[in-house]
Backbone as a printed PyTorch tensor [residue, N CA C, xyz], in Angstrom:
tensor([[[ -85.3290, -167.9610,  -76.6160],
         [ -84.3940, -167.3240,  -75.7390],
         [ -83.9030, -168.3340,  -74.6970]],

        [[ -82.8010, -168.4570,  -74.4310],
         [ -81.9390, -169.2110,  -73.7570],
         [ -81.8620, -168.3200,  -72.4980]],

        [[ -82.1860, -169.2200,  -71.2170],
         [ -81.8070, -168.8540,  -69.5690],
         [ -81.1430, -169.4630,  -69.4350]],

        [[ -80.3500, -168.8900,  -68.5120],
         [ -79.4000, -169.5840,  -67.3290],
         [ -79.8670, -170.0330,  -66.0270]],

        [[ -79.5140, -170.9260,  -65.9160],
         [ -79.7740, -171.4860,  -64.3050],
         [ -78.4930, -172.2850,  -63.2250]],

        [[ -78.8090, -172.3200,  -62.4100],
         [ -77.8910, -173.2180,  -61.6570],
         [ -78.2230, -174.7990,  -61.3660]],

        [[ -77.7150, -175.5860,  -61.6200],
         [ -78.4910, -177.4840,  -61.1610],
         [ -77.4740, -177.7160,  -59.7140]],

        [[ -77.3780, -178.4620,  -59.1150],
         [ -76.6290, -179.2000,  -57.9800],
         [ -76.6750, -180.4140,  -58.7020]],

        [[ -75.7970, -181.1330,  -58.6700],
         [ -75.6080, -182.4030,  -58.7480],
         [ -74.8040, -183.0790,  -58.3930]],

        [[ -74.4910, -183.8140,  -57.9070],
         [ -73.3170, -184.8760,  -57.0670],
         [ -72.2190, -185.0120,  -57.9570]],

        [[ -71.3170, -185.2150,  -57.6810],
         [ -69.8710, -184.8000,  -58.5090],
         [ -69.9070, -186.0190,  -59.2100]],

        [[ -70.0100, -187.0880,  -59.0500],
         [ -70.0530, -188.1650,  -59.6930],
         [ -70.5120, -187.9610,  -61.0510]],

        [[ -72.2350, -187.4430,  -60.6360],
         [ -72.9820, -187.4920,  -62.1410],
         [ -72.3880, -186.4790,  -62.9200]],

        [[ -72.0180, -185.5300,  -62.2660],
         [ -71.5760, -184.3810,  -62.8710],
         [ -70.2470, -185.0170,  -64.1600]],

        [[ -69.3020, -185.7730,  -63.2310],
         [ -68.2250, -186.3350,  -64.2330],
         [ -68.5300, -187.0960,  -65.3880]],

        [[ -69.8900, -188.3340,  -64.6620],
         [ -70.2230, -188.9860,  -65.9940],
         [ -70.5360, -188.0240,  -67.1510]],

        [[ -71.1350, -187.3070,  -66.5830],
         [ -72.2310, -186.7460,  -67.8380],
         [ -70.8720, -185.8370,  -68.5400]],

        [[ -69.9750, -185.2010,  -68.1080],
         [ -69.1530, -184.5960,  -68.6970],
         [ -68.5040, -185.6900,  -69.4510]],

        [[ -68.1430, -186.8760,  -68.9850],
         [ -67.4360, -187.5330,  -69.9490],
         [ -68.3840, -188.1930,  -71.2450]],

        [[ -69.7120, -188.3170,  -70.9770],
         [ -70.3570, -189.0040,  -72.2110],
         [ -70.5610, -187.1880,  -73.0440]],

        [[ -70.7590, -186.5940,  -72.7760],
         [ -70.7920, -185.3620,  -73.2440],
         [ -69.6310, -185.3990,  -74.6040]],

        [[ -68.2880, -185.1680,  -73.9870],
         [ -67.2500, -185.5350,  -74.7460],
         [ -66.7800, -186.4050,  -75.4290]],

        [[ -67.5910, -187.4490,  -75.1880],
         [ -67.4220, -188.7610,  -75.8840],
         [ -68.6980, -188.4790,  -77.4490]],

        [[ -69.2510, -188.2440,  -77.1800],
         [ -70.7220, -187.7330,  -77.8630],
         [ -70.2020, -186.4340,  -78.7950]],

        [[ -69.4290, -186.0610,  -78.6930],
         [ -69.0710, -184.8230,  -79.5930],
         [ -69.9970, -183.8090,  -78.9880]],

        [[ -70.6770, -184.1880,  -77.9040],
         [ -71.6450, -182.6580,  -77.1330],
         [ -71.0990, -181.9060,  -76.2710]],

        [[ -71.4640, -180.4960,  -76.4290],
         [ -71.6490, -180.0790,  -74.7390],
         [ -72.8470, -180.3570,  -73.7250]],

        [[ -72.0850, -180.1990,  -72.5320],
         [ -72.7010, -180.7900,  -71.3380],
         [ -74.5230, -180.2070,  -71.2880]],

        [[ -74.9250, -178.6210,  -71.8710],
         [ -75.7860, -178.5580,  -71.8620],
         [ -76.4360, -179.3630,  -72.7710]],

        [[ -75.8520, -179.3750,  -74.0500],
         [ -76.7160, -180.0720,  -75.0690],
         [ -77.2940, -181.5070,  -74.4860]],

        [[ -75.9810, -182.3200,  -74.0000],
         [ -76.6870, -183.3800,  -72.8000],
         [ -78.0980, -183.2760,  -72.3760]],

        [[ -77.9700, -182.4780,  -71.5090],
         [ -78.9990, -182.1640,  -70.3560],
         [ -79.6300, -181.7660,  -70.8500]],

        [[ -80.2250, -180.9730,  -72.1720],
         [ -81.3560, -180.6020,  -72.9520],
         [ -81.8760, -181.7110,  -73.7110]],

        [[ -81.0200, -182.7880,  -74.1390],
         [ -81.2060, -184.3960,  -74.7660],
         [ -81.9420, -184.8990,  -73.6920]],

        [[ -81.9020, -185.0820,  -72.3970],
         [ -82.0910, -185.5920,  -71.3580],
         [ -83.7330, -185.1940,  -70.6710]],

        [[ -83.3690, -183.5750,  -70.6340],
         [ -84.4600, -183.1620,  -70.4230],
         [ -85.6280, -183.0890,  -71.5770]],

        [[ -85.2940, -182.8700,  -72.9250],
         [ -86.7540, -183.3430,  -73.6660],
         [ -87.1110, -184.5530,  -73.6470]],

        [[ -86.3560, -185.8590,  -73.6460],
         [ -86.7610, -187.5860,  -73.5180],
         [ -87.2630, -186.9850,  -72.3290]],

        [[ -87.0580, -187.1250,  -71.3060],
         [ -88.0790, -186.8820,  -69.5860],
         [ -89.7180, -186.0820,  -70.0160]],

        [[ -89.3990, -185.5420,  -70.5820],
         [ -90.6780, -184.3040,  -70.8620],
         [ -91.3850, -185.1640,  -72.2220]],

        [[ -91.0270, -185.5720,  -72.9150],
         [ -91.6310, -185.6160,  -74.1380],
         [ -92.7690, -186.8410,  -74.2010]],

        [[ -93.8230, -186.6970,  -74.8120],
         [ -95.5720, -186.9480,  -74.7500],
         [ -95.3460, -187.9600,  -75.2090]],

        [[ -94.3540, -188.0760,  -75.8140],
         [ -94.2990, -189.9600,  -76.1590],
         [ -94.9030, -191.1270,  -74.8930]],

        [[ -95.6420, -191.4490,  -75.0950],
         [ -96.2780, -192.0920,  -73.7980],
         [ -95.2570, -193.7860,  -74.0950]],

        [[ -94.5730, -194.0100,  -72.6230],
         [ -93.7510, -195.2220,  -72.4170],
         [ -94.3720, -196.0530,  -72.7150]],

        [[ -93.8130, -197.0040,  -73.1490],
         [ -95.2660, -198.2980,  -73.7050],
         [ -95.1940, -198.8770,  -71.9410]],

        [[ -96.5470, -199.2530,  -71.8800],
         [ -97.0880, -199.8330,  -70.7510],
         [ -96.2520, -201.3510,  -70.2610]],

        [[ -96.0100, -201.3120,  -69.4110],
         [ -95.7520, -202.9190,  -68.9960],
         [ -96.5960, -203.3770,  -68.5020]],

        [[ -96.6200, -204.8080,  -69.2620],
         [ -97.9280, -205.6310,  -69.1620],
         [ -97.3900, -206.9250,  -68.0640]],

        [[ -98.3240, -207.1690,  -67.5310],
         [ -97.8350, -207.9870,  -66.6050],
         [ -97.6130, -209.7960,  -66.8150]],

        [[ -96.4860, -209.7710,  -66.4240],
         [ -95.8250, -211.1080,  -67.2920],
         [ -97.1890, -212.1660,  -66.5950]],

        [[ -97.9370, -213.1570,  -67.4580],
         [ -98.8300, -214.4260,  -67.1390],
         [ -97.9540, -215.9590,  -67.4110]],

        [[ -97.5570, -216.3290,  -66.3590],
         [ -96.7760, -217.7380,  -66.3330],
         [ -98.1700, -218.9870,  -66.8880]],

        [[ -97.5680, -219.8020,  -67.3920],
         [ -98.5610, -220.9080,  -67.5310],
         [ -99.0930, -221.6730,  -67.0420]],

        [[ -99.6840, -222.2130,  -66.9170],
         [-100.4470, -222.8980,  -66.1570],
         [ -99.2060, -224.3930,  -65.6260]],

        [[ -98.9520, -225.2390,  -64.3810],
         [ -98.3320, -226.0760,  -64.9230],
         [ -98.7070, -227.1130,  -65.4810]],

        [[ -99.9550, -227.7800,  -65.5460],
         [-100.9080, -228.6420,  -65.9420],
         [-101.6720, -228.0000,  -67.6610]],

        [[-101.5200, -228.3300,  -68.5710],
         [-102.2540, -227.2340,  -69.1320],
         [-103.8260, -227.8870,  -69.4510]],

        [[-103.6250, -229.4040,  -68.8360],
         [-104.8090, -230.0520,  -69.3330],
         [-106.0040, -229.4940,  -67.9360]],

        [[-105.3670, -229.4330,  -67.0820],
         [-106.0910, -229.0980,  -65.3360],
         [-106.4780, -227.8440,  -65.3450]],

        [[-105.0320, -227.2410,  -65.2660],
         [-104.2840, -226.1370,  -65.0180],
         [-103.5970, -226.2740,  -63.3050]],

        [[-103.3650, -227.2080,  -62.9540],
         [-102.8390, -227.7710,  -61.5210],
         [-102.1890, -228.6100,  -61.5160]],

        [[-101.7320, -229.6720,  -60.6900],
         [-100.2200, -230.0200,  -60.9910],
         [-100.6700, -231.1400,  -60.8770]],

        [[ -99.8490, -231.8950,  -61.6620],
         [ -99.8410, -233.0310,  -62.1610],
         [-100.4080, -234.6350,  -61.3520]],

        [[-101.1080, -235.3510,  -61.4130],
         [-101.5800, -236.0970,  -60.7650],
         [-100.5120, -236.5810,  -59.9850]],

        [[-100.5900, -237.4080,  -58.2950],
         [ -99.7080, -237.7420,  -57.7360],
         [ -98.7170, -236.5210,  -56.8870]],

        [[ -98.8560, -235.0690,  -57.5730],
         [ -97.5920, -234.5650,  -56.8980],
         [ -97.6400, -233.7200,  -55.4620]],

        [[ -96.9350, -233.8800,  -54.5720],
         [ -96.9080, -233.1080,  -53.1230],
         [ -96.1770, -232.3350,  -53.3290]],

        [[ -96.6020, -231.1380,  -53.2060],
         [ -95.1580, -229.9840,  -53.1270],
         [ -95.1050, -229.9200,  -51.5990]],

        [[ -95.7530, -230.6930,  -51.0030],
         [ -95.4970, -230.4740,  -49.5510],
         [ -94.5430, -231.5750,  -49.1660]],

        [[ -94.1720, -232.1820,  -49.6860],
         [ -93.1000, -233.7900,  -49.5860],
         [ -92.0490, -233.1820,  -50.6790]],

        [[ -91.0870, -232.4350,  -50.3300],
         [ -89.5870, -232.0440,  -51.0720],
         [ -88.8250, -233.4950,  -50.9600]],

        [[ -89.2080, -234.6110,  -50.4980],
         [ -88.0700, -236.0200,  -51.1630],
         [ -88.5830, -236.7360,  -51.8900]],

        [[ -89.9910, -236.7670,  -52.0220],
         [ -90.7630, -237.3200,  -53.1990],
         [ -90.5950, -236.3910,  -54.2650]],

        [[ -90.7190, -235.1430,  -54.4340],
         [ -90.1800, -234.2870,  -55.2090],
         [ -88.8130, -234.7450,  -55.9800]],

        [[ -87.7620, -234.7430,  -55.0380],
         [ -86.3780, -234.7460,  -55.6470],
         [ -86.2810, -236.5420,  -56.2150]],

        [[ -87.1740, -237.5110,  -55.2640],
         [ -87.1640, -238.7440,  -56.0730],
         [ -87.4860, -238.8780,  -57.6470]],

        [[ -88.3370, -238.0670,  -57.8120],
         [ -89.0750, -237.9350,  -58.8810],
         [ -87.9460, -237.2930,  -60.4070]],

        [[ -87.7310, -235.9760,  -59.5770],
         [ -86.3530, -235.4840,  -60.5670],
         [ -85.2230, -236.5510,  -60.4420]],

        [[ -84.7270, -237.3110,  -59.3680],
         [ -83.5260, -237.6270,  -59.8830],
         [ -84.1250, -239.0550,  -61.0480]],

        [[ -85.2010, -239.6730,  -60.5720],
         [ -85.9650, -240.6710,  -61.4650],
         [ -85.7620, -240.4920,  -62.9590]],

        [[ -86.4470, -239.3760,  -63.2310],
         [ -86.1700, -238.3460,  -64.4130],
         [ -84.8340, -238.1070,  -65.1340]],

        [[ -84.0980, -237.9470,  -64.3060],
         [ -82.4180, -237.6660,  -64.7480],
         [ -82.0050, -238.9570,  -65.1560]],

        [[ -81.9500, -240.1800,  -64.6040],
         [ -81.8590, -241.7070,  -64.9500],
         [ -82.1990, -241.9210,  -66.1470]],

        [[ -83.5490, -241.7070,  -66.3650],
         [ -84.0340, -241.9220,  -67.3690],
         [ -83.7930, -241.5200,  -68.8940]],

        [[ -83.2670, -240.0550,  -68.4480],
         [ -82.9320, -239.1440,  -69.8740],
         [ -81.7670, -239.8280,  -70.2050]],

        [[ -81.1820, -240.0100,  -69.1800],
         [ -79.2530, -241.1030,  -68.9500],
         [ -79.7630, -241.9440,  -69.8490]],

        [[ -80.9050, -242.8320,  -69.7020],
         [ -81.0050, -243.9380,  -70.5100],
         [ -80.9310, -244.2770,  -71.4500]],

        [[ -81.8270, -242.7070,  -72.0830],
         [ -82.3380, -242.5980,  -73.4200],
         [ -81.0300, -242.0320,  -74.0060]],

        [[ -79.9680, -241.8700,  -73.5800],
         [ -78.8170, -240.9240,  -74.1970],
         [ -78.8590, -239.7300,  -74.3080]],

        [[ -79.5180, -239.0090,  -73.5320],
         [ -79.7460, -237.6530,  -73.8210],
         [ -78.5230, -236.9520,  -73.1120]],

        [[ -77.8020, -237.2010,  -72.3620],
         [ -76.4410, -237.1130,  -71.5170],
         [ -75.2640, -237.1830,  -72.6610]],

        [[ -75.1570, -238.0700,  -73.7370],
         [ -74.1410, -238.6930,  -74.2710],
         [ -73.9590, -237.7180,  -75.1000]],

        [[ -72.2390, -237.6120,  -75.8600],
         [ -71.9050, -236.3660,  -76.7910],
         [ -71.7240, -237.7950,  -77.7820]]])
């Protein structure tokens, strides 16, 4: 048996949902009954697992012999050193 009820909803959602409704070949309840069994339904969400970054060292697991992250121009010496170098090897060149 089918009830009636009243929802409030902000005119906005109200329009989207009327227009995917119509776009969908649905009516607006059928929507909201699509909507409301995915919300309700026992399908349990798969869990999010929490992303583990790598180590940056993988031989340590700490950073690399020599490096200050507390000295940002020895840092950037180091990268632009690096950039030269790849230049060298042609890794730059088409």
């Amino acid at each position: 048996m089918n009830e009636r009820t009243t929802v409030r909803l902000p005119q906005e959602l109200l329009r989207r949902a009327k227009r995917k409704a119509a776009a969908d070949g649905k009516t607006l309840t059928a929507l909201i009954e699509d909507g409301l069994r995915s919300v309700l339904s026992d399908r349990a969400a798969p869990a999010k697992t929490k992303r583990v970054l790598p180590p940056v060292c993988t031989a340590t697991g700490g950073l690399l012999p020599g490096v200050d992250l507390n000295d940002s121009a020895a840092l950037q010496e180091m990268d632009d050193l690096e950039y030269v170098e790849r230049l060298r090897n042609g890794f730059g060149r088409r």
